[in-house]
C-alpha positions as CSV (number, residue, x, y, z in Angstrom):
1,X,85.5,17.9,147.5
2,X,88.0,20.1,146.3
3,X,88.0,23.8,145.2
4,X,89.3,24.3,141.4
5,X,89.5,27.7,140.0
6,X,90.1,28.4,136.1
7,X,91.4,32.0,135.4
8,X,91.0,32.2,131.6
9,X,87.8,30.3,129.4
10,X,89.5,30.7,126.1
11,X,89.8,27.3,123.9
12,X,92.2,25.9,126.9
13,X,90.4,27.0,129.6
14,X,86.8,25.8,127.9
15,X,88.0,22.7,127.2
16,X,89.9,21.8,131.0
17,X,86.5,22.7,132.7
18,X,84.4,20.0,130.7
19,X,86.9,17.6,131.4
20,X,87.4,17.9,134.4
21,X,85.9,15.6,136.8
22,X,83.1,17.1,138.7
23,X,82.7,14.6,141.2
24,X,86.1,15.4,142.4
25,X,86.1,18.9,142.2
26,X,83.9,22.2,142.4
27,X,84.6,24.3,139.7
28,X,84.7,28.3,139.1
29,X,85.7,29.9,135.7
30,X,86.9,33.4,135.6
31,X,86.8,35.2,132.2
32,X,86.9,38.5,131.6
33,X,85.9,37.9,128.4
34,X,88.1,40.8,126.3
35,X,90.4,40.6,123.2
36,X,90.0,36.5,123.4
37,X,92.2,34.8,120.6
38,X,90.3,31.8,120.3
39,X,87.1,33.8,119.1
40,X,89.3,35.6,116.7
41,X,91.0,32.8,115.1
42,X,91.4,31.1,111.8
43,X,90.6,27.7,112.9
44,X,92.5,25.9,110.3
45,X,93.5,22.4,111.6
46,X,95.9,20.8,109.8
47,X,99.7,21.2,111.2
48,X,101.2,17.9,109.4
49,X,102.9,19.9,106.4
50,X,104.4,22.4,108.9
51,X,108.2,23.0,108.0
52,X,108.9,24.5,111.6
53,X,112.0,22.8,113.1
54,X,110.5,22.6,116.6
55,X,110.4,18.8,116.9
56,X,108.7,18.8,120.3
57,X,105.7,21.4,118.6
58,X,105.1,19.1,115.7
59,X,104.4,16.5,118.1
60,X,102.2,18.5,120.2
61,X,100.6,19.9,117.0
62,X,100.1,16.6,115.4
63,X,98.7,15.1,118.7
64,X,96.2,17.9,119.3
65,X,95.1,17.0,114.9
66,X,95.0,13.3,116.1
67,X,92.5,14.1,119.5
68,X,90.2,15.8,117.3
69,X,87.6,13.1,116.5
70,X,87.5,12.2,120.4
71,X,86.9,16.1,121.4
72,X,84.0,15.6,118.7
73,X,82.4,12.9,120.4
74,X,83.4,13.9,124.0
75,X,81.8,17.0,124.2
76,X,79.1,16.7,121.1
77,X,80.8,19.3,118.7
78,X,78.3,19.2,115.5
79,X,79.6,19.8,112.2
80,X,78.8,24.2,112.1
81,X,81.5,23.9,115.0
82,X,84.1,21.3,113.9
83,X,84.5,19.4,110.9
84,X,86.7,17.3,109.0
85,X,86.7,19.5,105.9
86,X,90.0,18.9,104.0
87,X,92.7,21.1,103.6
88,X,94.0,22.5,99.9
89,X,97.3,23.8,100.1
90,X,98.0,26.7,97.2
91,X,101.5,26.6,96.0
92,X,104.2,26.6,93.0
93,X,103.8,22.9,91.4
94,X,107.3,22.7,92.8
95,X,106.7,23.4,96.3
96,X,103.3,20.7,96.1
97,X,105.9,17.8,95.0
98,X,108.3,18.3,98.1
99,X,104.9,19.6,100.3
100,X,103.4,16.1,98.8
101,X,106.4,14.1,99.9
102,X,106.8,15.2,103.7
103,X,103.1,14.6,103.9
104,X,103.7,11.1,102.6
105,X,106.4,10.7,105.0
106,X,105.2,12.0,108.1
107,X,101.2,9.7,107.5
108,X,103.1,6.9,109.3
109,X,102.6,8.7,112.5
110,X,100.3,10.8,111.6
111,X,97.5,8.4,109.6
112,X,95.2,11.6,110.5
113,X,96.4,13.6,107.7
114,X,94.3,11.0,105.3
115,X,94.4,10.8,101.8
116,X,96.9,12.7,99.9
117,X,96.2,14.0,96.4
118,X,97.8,16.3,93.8
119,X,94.7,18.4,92.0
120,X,95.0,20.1,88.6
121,X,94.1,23.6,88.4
122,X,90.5,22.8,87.2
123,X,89.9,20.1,90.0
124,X,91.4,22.9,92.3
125,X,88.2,24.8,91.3
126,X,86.0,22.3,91.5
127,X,86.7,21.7,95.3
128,X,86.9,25.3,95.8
129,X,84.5,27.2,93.5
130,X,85.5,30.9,94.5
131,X,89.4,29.7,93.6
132,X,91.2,31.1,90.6
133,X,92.2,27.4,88.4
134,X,95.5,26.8,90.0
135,X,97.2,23.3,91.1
136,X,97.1,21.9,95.0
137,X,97.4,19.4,97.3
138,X,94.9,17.8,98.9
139,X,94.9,16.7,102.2
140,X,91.3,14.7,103.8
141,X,92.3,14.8,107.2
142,X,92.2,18.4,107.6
143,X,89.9,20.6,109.5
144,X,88.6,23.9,110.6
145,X,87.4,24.5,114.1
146,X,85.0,28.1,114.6
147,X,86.4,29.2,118.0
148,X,83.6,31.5,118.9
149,X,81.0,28.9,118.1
150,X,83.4,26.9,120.6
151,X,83.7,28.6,123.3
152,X,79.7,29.2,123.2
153,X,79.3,25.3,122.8
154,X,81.1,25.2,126.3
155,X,80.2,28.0,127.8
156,X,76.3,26.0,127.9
157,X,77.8,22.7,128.3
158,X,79.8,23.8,131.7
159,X,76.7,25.4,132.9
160,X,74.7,21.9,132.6
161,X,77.3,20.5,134.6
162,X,76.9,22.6,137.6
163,X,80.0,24.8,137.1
164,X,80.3,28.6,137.9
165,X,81.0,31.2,135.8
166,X,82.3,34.3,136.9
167,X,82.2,37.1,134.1
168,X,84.5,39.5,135.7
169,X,88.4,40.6,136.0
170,X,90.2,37.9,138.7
171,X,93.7,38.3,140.2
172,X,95.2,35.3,141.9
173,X,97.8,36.0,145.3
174,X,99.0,33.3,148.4
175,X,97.7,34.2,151.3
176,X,98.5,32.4,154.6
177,X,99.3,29.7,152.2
178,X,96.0,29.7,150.5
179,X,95.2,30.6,147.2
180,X,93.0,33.7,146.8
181,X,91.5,34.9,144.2
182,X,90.0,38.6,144.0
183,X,87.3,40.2,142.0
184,X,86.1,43.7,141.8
185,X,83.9,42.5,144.7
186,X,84.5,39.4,145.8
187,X,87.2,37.3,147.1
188,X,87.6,33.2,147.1
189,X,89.9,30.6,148.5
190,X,90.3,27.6,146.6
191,X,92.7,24.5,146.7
192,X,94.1,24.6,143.3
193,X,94.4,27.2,140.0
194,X,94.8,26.7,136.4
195,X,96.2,29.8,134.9
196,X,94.8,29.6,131.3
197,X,94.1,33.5,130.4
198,X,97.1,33.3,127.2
199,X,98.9,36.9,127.5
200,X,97.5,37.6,130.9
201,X,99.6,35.3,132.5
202,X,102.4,37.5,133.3
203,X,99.8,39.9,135.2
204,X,98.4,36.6,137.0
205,X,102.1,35.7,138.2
206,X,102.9,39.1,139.1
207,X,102.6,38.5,142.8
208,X,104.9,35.1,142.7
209,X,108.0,37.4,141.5
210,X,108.7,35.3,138.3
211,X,109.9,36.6,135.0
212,X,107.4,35.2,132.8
213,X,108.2,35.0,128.2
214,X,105.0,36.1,126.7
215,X,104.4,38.9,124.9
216,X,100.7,39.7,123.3
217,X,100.1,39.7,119.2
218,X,97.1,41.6,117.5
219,X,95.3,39.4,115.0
220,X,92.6,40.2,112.4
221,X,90.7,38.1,110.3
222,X,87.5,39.2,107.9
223,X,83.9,37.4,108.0
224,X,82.6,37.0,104.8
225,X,78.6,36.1,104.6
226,X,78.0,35.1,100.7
227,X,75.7,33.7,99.1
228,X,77.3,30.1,98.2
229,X,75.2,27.7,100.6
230,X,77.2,25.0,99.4
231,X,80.4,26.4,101.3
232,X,80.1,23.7,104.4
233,X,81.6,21.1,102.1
234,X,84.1,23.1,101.1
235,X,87.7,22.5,102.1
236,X,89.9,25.0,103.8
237,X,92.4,26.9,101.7
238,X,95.7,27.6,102.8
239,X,97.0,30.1,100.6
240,X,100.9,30.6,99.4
241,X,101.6,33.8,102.3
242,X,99.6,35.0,105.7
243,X,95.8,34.8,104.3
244,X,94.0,31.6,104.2
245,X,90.4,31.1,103.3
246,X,88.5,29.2,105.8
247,X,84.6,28.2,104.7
248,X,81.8,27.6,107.3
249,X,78.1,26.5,106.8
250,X,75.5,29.0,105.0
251,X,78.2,31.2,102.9
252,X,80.2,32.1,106.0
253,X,84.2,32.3,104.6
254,X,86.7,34.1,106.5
255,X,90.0,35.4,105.5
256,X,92.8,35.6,107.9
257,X,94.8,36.1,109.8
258,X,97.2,38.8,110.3
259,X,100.5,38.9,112.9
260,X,100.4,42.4,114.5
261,X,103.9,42.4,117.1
262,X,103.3,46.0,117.6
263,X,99.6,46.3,117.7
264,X,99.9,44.6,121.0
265,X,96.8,45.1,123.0
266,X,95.1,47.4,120.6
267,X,91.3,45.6,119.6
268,X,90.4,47.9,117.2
269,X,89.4,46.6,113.7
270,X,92.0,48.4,110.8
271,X,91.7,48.7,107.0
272,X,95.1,48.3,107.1
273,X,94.9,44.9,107.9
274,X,91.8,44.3,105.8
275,X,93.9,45.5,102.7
276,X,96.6,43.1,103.5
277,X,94.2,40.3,103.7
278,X,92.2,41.4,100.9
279,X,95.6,41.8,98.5
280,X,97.0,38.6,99.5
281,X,94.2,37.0,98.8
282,X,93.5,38.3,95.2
283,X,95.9,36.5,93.1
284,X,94.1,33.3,93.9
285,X,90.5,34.1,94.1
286,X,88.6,33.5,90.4
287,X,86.9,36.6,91.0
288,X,88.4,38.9,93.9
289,X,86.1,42.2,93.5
290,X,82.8,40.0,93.4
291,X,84.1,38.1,97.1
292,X,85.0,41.5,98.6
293,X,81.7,42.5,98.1
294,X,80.3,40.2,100.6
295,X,82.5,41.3,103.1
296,X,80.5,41.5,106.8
297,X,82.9,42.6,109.8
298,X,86.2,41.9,111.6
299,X,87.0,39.6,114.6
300,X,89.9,41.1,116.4
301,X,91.7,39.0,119.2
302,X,95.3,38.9,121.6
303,X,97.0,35.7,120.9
304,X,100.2,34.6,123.2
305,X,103.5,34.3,121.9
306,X,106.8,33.4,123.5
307,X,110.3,34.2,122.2
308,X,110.6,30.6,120.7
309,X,107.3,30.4,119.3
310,X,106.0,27.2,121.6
311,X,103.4,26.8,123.9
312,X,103.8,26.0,127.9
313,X,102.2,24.1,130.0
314,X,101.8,22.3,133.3
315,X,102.5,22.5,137.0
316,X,104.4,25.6,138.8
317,X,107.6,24.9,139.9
318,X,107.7,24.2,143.7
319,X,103.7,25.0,143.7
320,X,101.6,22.2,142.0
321,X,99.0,23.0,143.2
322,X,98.8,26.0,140.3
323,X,99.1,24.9,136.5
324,X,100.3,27.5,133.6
325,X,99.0,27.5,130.1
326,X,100.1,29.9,127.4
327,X,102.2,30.6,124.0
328,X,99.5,29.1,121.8
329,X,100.0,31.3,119.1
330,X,98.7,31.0,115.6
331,X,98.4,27.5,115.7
332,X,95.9,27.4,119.1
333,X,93.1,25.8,117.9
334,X,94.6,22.4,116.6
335,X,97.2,22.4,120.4
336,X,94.7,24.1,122.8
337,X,91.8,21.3,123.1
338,X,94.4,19.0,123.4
339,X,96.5,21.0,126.2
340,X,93.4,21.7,127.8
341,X,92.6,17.7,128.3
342,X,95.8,17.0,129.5
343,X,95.5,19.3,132.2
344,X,92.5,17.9,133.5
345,X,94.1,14.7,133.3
346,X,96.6,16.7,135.8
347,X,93.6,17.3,138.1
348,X,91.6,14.4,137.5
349,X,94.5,11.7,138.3
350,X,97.3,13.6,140.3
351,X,99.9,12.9,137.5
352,X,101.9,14.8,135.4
353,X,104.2,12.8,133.0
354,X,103.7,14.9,129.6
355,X,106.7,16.8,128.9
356,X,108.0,15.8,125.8
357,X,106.1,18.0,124.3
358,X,108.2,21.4,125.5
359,X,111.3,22.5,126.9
360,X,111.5,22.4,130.7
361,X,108.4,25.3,132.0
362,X,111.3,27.2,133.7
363,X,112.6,28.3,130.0
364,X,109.8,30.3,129.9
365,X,109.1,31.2,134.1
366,X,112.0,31.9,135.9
367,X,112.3,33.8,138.9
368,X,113.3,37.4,138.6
């Protein structure tokens, strides 16, 4: 049986070790557990009336909407983790009609994305209580995914199957032709990596001399606990600017998320964010100052970005025995399941035929 190490359990990371086949392979997580993006996300997943020009991330984004309902059943998501929800979109009556046409264009494909309906303002409401009256679009296929409860939901699930966690700082070097990985403590020698720790990845590589395109993006979002119990049939609200209101079971709404370039690294919660949010958000909300009042905490995370905006994935170049994942982004909750099964389909079937879904990996690792 082979040795498998997993540097990173964020929603790639998670998602790779409880697909991976355990019968083939003994498996080790590292996680250091700091500043992850996936517990600090939005969740929102519904990419189909994206306008970004990236042909090759549509398709990825659209493919990782589609997996959903088999990531449901596969690993037993219940609906306080992932659920098809709906998704209103909040814009000027003439931005719905051309919004409402690409989504009616792009269902052919994409026969995820559901119904498609044009509410009035009062209808808007009456799917949304807590919205201002306002026109939207409705689409049925959307979703909303709570990372943190994700990642918990793994964390136990990869424990039943026998794999190892390992809750500290890893670094990853070739020795003798071996991989080793290092601990504060320890050191291991396994037979093949997955690199899946987002804006770490440039520190995991720094031994292999390659110039790796990520740089690291503070994002906030706001938790909300009110009193509406009634807000786990609610549809997500993807508002007209960066703020988007995202309901949960019990009351729980969250508002977010910002894009901090030069907050970089920094975890720490600010009010400058959470006026940002909150201000954004006002215009639409039938009664801003009575929702602020609920307001709980902040989740804080790192996401990955790379100077095109895309994700990476898949095998080293001239090393395939070590597989790269990173440059989620915003949009890492509806891609990184998805990414994360395909790379076990890597492991589990010693294959790797899935790049039309990014440019070739050496746009974003070449050697230095």
């Amino acid at each position: 049986m082979e040795k498998l190490a997993i540097i990173g359990n964020g929603v790639i990371g998670a998602t790779l070790a409880n697909y991976i086949d355990t019968s083939k392979f003994e498996v080790t997580v590292f996680d250091e557990g700091v500043g992850q993006a996936t517990k600090a996300s939005a969740g929102i997943i519904s990419p189909w009336l994206s306008k970004r020009r990236n042909k090759k991330w549509y398709a990825l984004a659209r493919d990782g909407a589609a997996f959903f309902p088999k990531l449901q059943k596969d690993l037993h998501l219940n609906e306080t983790i992932y659920k098809q929800s709906g998704t209103l979109l909040i814009r000027s009556e003439k931005q719905l009609e051309s919004l409402q046409k690409l989504a009616e264009s792009r269902r052919s494909e994409a026969p995820e994305i559901g119904d498609i309906s044009y509410l009035s303002a009062q209808e808007t409401s009456s799917y949304f209580p807590l919205l201002a009256p306002q026109p939207s679009l409705h689409i049925s296929g959307g979703g909303r995914l709570d990372g943190k409860k994700y990642l918990n939901h793994l964390k136990n699930l990869a424990k039943a199957k026998g794999i190892h966690l390992v809750f500290q700082k890893a670094t990853l070097s070739v020795e003798n032709e071996k991989l080793q990985i290092r601990t504060i403590d320890q050191a291991f020698i396994f037979d093949k990596v997955a690199l899946t720790a987002g804006p770490h990845l440039p520190e995991l590589l720094a031994s292999f001399e390659l110039s790796v395109d990520i740089r690291p993006q503070k994002g906030q979002l706001l938790v909300f606990d009110t009193p509406y119990s009634q807000s786990g049939k609610w549809p997500v609200a993807m508002l007209d600017g960066e703020a988007d209101l995202i309901p949960f079971e019990n009351g729980k709404i969250i508002l977010g998320a910002t894009h901090e370039n030069e907050a970089r690294w920094d975890l720490a919660p600010t009010q400058a964010a959470f006026k940002k949010l909150t201000e954004s958000s006002q215009s639409f909300l039938k009664d801003p100052q009575d929702f602020l009042k609920f307001f709980e905490h902040s989740r804080v995370g790192t996401r990955a970005y790379t100077v095109d905006f895309a994700p990476f994935f898949g095998p080293l170049p001239k090393q395939s025995n070590i597989v790269v994942a990173s440059g989620l982004g915003s949009s890492g909750l509806t891609t990184g399941p998805y990414i994360g099964y395909l790379l076990a389909e890597y492991f589990n079937h010693r294959s790797w035929s899935k790049v039309t879904y990014q440019k070739p990996i050496e746009t974003y690792l070449q050697c230095k």
